[in-house]
C-alpha positions in Angstrom: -40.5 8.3 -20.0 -42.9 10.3 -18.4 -46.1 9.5 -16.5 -49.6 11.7 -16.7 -53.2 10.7 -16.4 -55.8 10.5 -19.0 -59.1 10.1 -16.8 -57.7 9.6 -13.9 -55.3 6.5 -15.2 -52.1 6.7 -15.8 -50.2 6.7 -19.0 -46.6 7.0 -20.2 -45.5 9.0 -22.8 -42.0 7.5 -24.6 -38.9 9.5 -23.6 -38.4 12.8 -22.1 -39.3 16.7 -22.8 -36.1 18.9 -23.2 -34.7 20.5 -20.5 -35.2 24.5 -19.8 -31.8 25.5 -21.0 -31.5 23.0 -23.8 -31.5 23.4 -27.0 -35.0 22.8 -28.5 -34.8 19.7 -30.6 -35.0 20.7 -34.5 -38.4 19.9 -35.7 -40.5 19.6 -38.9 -44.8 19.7 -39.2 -46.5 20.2 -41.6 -48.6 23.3 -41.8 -52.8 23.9 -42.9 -51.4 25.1 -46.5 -49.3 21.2 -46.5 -46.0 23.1 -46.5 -43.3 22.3 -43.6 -43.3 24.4 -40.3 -39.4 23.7 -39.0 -37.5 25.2 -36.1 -34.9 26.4 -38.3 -37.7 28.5 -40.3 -38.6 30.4 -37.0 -35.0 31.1 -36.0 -35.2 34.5 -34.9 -38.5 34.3 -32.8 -39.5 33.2 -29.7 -42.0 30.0 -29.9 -44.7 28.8 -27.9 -45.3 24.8 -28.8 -49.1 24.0 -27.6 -48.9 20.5 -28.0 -51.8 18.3 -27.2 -53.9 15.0 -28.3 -56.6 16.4 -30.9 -58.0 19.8 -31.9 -61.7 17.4 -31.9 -61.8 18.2 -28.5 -62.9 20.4 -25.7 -60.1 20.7 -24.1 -57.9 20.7 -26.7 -60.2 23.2 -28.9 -59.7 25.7 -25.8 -55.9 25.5 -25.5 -55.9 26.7 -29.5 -59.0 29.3 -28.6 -56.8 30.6 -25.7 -53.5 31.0 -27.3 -55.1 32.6 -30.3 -56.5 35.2 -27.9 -53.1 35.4 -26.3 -51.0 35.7 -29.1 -52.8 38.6 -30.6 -50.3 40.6 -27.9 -47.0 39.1 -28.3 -44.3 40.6 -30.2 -42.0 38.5 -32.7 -43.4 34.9 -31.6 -45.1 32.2 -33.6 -47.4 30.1 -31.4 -47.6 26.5 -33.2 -50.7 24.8 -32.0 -48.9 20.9 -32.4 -51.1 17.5 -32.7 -51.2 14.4 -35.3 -54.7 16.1 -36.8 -54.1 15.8 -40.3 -53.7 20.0 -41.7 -57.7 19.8 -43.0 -59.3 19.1 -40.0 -56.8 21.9 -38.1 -57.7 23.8 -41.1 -61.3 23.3 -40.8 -61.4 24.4 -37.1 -59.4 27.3 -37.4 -61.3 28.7 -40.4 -65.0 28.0 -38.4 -63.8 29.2 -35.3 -61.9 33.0 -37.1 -58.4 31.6 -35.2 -55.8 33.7 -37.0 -53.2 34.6 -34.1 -51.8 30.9 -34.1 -50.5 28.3 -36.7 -51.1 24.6 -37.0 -48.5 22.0 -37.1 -49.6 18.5 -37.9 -47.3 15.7 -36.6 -48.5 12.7 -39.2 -45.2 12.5 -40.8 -42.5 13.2 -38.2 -40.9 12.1 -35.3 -41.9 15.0 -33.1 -43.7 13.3 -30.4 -40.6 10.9 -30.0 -38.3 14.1 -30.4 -39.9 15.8 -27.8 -40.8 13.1 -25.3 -45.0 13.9 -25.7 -46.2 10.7 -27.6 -48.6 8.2 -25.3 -46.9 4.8 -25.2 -49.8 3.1 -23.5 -53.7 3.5 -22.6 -56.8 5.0 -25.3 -54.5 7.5 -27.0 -51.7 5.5 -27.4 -49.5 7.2 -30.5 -51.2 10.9 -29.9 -49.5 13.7 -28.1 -49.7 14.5 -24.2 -50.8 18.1 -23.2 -47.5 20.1 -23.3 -46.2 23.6 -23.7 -42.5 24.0 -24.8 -41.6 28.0 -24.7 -38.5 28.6 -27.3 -36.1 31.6 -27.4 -34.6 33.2 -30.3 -31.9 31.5 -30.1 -33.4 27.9 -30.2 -33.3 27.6 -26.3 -35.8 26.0 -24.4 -37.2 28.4 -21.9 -40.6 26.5 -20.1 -41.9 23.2 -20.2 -45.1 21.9 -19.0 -46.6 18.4 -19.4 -49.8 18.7 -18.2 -50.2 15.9 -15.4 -53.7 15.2 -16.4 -54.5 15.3 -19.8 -58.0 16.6 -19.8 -57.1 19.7 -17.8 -55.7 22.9 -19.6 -52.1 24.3 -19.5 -51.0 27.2 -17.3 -51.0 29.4 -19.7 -50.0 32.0 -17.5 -46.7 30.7 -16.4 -45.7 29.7 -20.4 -46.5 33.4 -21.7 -44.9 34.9 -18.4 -41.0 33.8 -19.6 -41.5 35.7 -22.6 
């Protein structure tokens, strides 16, 4: 269990992320076009989890805008943007806003949050994700984590990209 701030007040997520070194756990979301988006499937890239409450918000909104940006640069990596929006509203978003560098993986029915160690336990968004980036190799190895200690504040999207 982990402890971050929404606001300023605290709030635990239930478990823990994986460790750099580990191996990722396997994963299945479900994509904008309803089919499954799985670890397995990406075998062979490197992958950049932006994980994070809900694409309805500022924050949020940006992390996508910024890793759409950056990922029109990187060579042989998916970048899965990860929350429990259902695949029309990520859908929606990404279509208004011309975001065509990054996927969407929708968490409604899956155990990724519990997998991973990003799903509020307590406070407003209890059962959402906390703001998290999990870097992947191509071998299924975790290679960065960050859970962002306050949840309104944007990764370091720096530091994520720079162990690629």
């Amino acid at each position: 269990m982990a402890t971050v701030t929404f606001q300023g007040n605290p709030v635990q997520t239930i478990g823990e992320l994986p460790e750099v070194g580990a191996q990722a756990p396997e994963f299945t979301l479900v994509g904008a076009d309803l089919g499954d988006i799985t670890l397995a499937g990406l075998a062979g890239k490197r992958v950049v989890l932006n994980i994070f409450p809900s694409i309805d918000t500022g924050t949020c909104a940006t992390s996508v805008r910024t890793f759409n940006e950056k990922a029109a640069s990187l060579d042989n990596t998916a970048i899965i943007c990860v929350s429990a929006d259902l695949p029309f509203a990520a859908g929606r978003f990404c279509g208004a806003e011309g975001i065509e560098s990054v996927s969407t993986g929708s968490t409604f029915r899956s155990s990724f949050g519990e997998d991973y160690g990003v799903t509020f336990e307590s406070a407003p968004l209890t059962g959402l994700l906390s703001r998290t980036v999990v870097v992947i190799d191509t071998d299924g190895k975790v290679l960065y984590t960050e859970q962002v200690s306050e949840t309104t504040e944007e990764p370091n999207y720096d530091a994520a990209l720079a162990v690629l």
